[in-house]
N, C-alpha and C positions, 0 to 999 in steps of 0.2 A: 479870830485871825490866825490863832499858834494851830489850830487846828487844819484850817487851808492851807497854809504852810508847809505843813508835815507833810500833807496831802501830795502837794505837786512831790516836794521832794523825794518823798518814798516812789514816787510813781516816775520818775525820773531815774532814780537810779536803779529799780527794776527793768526799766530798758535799759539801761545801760549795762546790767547786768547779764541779760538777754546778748548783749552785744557779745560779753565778755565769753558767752557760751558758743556762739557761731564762730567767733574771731579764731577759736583754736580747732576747729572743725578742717579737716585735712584729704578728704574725701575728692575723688575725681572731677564730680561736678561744678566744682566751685573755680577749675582751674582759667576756666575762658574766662571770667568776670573778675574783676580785681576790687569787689566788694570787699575781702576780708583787708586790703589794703587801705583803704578809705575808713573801716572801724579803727583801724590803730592811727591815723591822724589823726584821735582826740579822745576816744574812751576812755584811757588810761591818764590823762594831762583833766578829763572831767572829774573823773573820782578823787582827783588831789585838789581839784579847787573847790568842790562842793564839800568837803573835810578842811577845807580852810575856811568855809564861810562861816561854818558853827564851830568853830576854834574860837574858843575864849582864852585871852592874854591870863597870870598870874603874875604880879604884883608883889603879895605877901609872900614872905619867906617860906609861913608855918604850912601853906595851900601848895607848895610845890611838890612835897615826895607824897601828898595823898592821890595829887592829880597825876603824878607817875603811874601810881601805884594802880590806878585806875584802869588808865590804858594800858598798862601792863598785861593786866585782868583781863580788858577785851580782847587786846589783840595777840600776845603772845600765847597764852594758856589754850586757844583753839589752836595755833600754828603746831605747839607742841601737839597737844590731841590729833589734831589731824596726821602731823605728821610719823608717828607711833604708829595709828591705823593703819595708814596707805603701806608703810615700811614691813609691817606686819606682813599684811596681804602678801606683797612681793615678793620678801622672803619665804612664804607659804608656796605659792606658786612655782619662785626659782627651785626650793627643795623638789616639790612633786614633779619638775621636770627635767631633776636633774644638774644644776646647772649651778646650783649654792656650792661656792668654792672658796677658798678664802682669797684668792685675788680680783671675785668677785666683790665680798664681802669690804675687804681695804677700802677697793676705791669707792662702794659705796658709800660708806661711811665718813670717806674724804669729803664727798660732794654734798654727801646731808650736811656736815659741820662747817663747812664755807656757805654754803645754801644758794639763793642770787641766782644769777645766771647761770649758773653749772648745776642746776637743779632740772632736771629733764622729764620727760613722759608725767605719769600722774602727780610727779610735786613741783612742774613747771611752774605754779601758779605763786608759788612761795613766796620768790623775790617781793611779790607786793606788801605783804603783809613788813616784812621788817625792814624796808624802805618808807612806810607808814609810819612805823613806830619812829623811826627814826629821824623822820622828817617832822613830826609832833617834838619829839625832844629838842633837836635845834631852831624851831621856831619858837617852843618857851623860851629858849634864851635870847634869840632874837628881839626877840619883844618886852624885853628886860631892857634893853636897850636904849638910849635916846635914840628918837623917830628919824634923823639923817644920817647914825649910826646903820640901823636899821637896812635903809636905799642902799646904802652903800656895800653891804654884806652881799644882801642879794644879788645885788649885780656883778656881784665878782663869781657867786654861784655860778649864777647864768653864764657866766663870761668862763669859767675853767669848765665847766659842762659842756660847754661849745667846741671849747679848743681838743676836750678828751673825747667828744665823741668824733670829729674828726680825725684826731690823729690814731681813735681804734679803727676807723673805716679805710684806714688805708693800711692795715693788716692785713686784711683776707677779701677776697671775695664774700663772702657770705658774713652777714653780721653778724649771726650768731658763732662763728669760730671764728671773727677781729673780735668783737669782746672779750671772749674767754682765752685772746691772749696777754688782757689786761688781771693779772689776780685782785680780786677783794671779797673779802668774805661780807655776807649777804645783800650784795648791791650797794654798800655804802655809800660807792660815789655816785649812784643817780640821784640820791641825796641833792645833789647838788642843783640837778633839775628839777627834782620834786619839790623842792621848797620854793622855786619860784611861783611853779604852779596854785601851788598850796596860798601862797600870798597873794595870789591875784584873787582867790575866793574869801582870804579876809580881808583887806585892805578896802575893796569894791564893792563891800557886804549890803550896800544900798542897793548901788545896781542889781545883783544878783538877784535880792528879793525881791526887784518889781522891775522886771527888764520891759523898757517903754520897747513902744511898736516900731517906731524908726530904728531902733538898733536890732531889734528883731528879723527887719528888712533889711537893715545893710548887711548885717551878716547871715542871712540866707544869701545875701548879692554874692558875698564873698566865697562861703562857701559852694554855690554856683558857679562859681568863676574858677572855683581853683578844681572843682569836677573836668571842666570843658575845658582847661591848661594842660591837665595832667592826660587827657583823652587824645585832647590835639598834640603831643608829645611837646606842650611847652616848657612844660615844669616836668623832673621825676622825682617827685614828693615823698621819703618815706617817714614815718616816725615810728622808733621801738624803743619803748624805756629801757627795757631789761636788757636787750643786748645794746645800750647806747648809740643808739643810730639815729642822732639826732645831731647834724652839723649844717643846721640852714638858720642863723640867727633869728633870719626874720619870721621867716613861714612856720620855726618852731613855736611860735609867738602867734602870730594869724591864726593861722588857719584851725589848730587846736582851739582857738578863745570865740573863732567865727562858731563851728560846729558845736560848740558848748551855749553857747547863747541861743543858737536854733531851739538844741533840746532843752532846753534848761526852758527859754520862750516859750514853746508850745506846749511844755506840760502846766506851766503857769499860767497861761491862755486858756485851756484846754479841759482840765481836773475842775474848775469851780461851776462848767455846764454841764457836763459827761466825765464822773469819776470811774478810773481804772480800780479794780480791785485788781484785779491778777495781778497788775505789776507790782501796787504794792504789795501783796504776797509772796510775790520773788522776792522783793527787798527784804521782809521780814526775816526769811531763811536764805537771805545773801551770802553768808560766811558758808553754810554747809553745800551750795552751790557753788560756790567759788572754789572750795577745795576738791570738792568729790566730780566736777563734772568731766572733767580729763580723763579719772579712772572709768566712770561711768561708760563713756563714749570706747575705749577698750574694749568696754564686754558688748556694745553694742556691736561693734564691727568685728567681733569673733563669733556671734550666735545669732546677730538680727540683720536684717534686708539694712543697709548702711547708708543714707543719704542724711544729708544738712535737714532734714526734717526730723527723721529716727533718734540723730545725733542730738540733738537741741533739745527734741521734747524729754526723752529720759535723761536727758542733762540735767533739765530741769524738775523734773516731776521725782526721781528719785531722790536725789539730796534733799526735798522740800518734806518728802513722807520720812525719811532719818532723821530731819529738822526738828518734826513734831514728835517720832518716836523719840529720840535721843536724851530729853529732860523728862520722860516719864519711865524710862526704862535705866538708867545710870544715875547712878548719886553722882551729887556738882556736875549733872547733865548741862542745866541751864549756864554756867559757866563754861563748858566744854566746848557752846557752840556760841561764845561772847557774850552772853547777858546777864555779864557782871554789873552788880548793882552794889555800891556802898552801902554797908548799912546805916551808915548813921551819914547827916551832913557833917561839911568838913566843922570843925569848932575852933572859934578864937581865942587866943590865949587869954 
């Protein structure tokens, strides 16, 4: 059973992953279709609840700084790695063209060290990583908690995440400069969203494991529904974590949990007749796709023929082949790109 399991899920968030590759795809063709609209009402609200379903509570005092210590190891020690690399590059670039200055240099340095939404071009992807970490860390304490302690936290989350992204959307036209006229260094406050999310994949952990066919059908209904809304100019739906553009209580809620149960559904439908390997091989090298496929897609559209095809597939196919070079070619490779592994289990006093 742990084996099927793994199965959907790896094969689940290899699409999803996939998604994450097209979603930042900026290229002409894409402009008449508001597909890349539709990926961001839920990819990103999917990867914090499917990280919430295999979140394990701690309890014991002694279990806490190793299970820190752990995700520290997976998720921050590649953000650094990555981020070195990509910083490298650019500075590499900026010299040979000229253009490395030192009021270049300030503010970039500004923006690496805040990180989050003020993190652009090849380290846009950043914000998620220590919005992860960070969202792991206050639901260990959450869950330290008594269980109506607990409701009660989260919905204040949800409830100050509502009110802030709100009151950033009515900053600017454009979300992403109303966000960045809110400071916080590395996303901190989508935190506040993200833990909701993240708790609807632990709390629900039944459901998610074995989503019955009626709720699979109501929410294709839903997410049907809110396609032919948003078509017919009923609704104008958006959701973006990283610039906070999320001030619809409800449909933040809907429509992200409808489209996650689709896919989440029909890979668990779908993987125990007709298994995916490819997705789960994007899942497997998800971290080095995740980071490298923005720069990637750069050099696609400075040297190769440039469409949502060109774009995607070397998105994906070169981080995948860095993925397998990376731990045979660099010492603590295999940590470099998250697969950190304790070596000992934790031990009781």
């Amino acid at each position: 059973m742990a084996k099927a399991r793994l199965t959907w899920v790896d094969a689940a968030k290899g699409f999803l992953m996939i998604l994450v590759v097209v979603g930042h795809y900026s290229g002409p063709t894409m402009t008449d279709f508001p597909f890349i609209k539709y990926i961001y009402w839920f990819h990103m609200p999917a990867f914090f609840i499917l990280s919430g379903l295999f979140f394990k509570p701690i309890t014991e005092n002694y279990k806490l700084k190793p299970a820190i210590h752990k995700r520290l190891m997976q998720l921050m020690v590649p953000y650094l790695f990555f981020l070195l690399l990509l910083t490298s590059i650019k500075y590499g670039m900026a010299i040979g063209e000229g253009t490395f200055t030192a009021a270049f240099l300030k503010q970039d340095l500004i923006e690496l060290i805040v990180g989050g939404r003020f993190l652009r071009g090849e380290h846009g992807v950043f914000w998620f990583i220590t919005v992860m970490f960070a969202t792991h860390l206050l639901f260990l304490w959450i869950t330290r908690l008594k269980r109506r302690f607990q409701f009660l936290i989260l919905a204040a989350c949800y409830a100050a995440a509502e009110i802030e992204g709100a009151f950033a959307m009515g900053l600017a036209n454009e979300p992403d400069i109303a966000s960045m006229q809110i400071p916080m260094i590395w996303n901190l406050d989508v935190v506040l969203m993200a833990v909701v999310y993240f708790a609807i994949g632990y709390y629900f952990k039944k459901f998610w494991m074995n989503i019955p066919l009626y709720a699979l059908a109501a929410a294709a209904a839903i997410a049907f529904a809110a396609f032919r809304a948003d078509e017919m100019g009923w609704i104008d739906y958006h959701l973006s974590m990283k610039f906070l553009h999320y001030d619809h209580a409800v449909l933040d809620l809907v429509i992200p949990l409808a489209f996650t149960v689709v896919v989440v559904g029909f890979f668990q439908k779908v993987t125990p007749i007709f298994r995916m390997p490819w997705f789960e091989k994007i899942e497997a090298h998800s971290i080095s796709i995740m980071y490298l496929h923005i720069f990637i897609g750069f050099m696609v559209e400075d040297f190769l023929p440039y469409n949502v095809f060109t774009y995607s597939l070397f998105g994906l196919m070169v981080p995948i082949t860095l993925s397998i070079l990376i731990p045979k070619t660099i010492p603590l490779g295999e940590i470099l790109i998250g697969r950190f592994k304790p070596r000992s289990a934790v031990q009781s006093h």
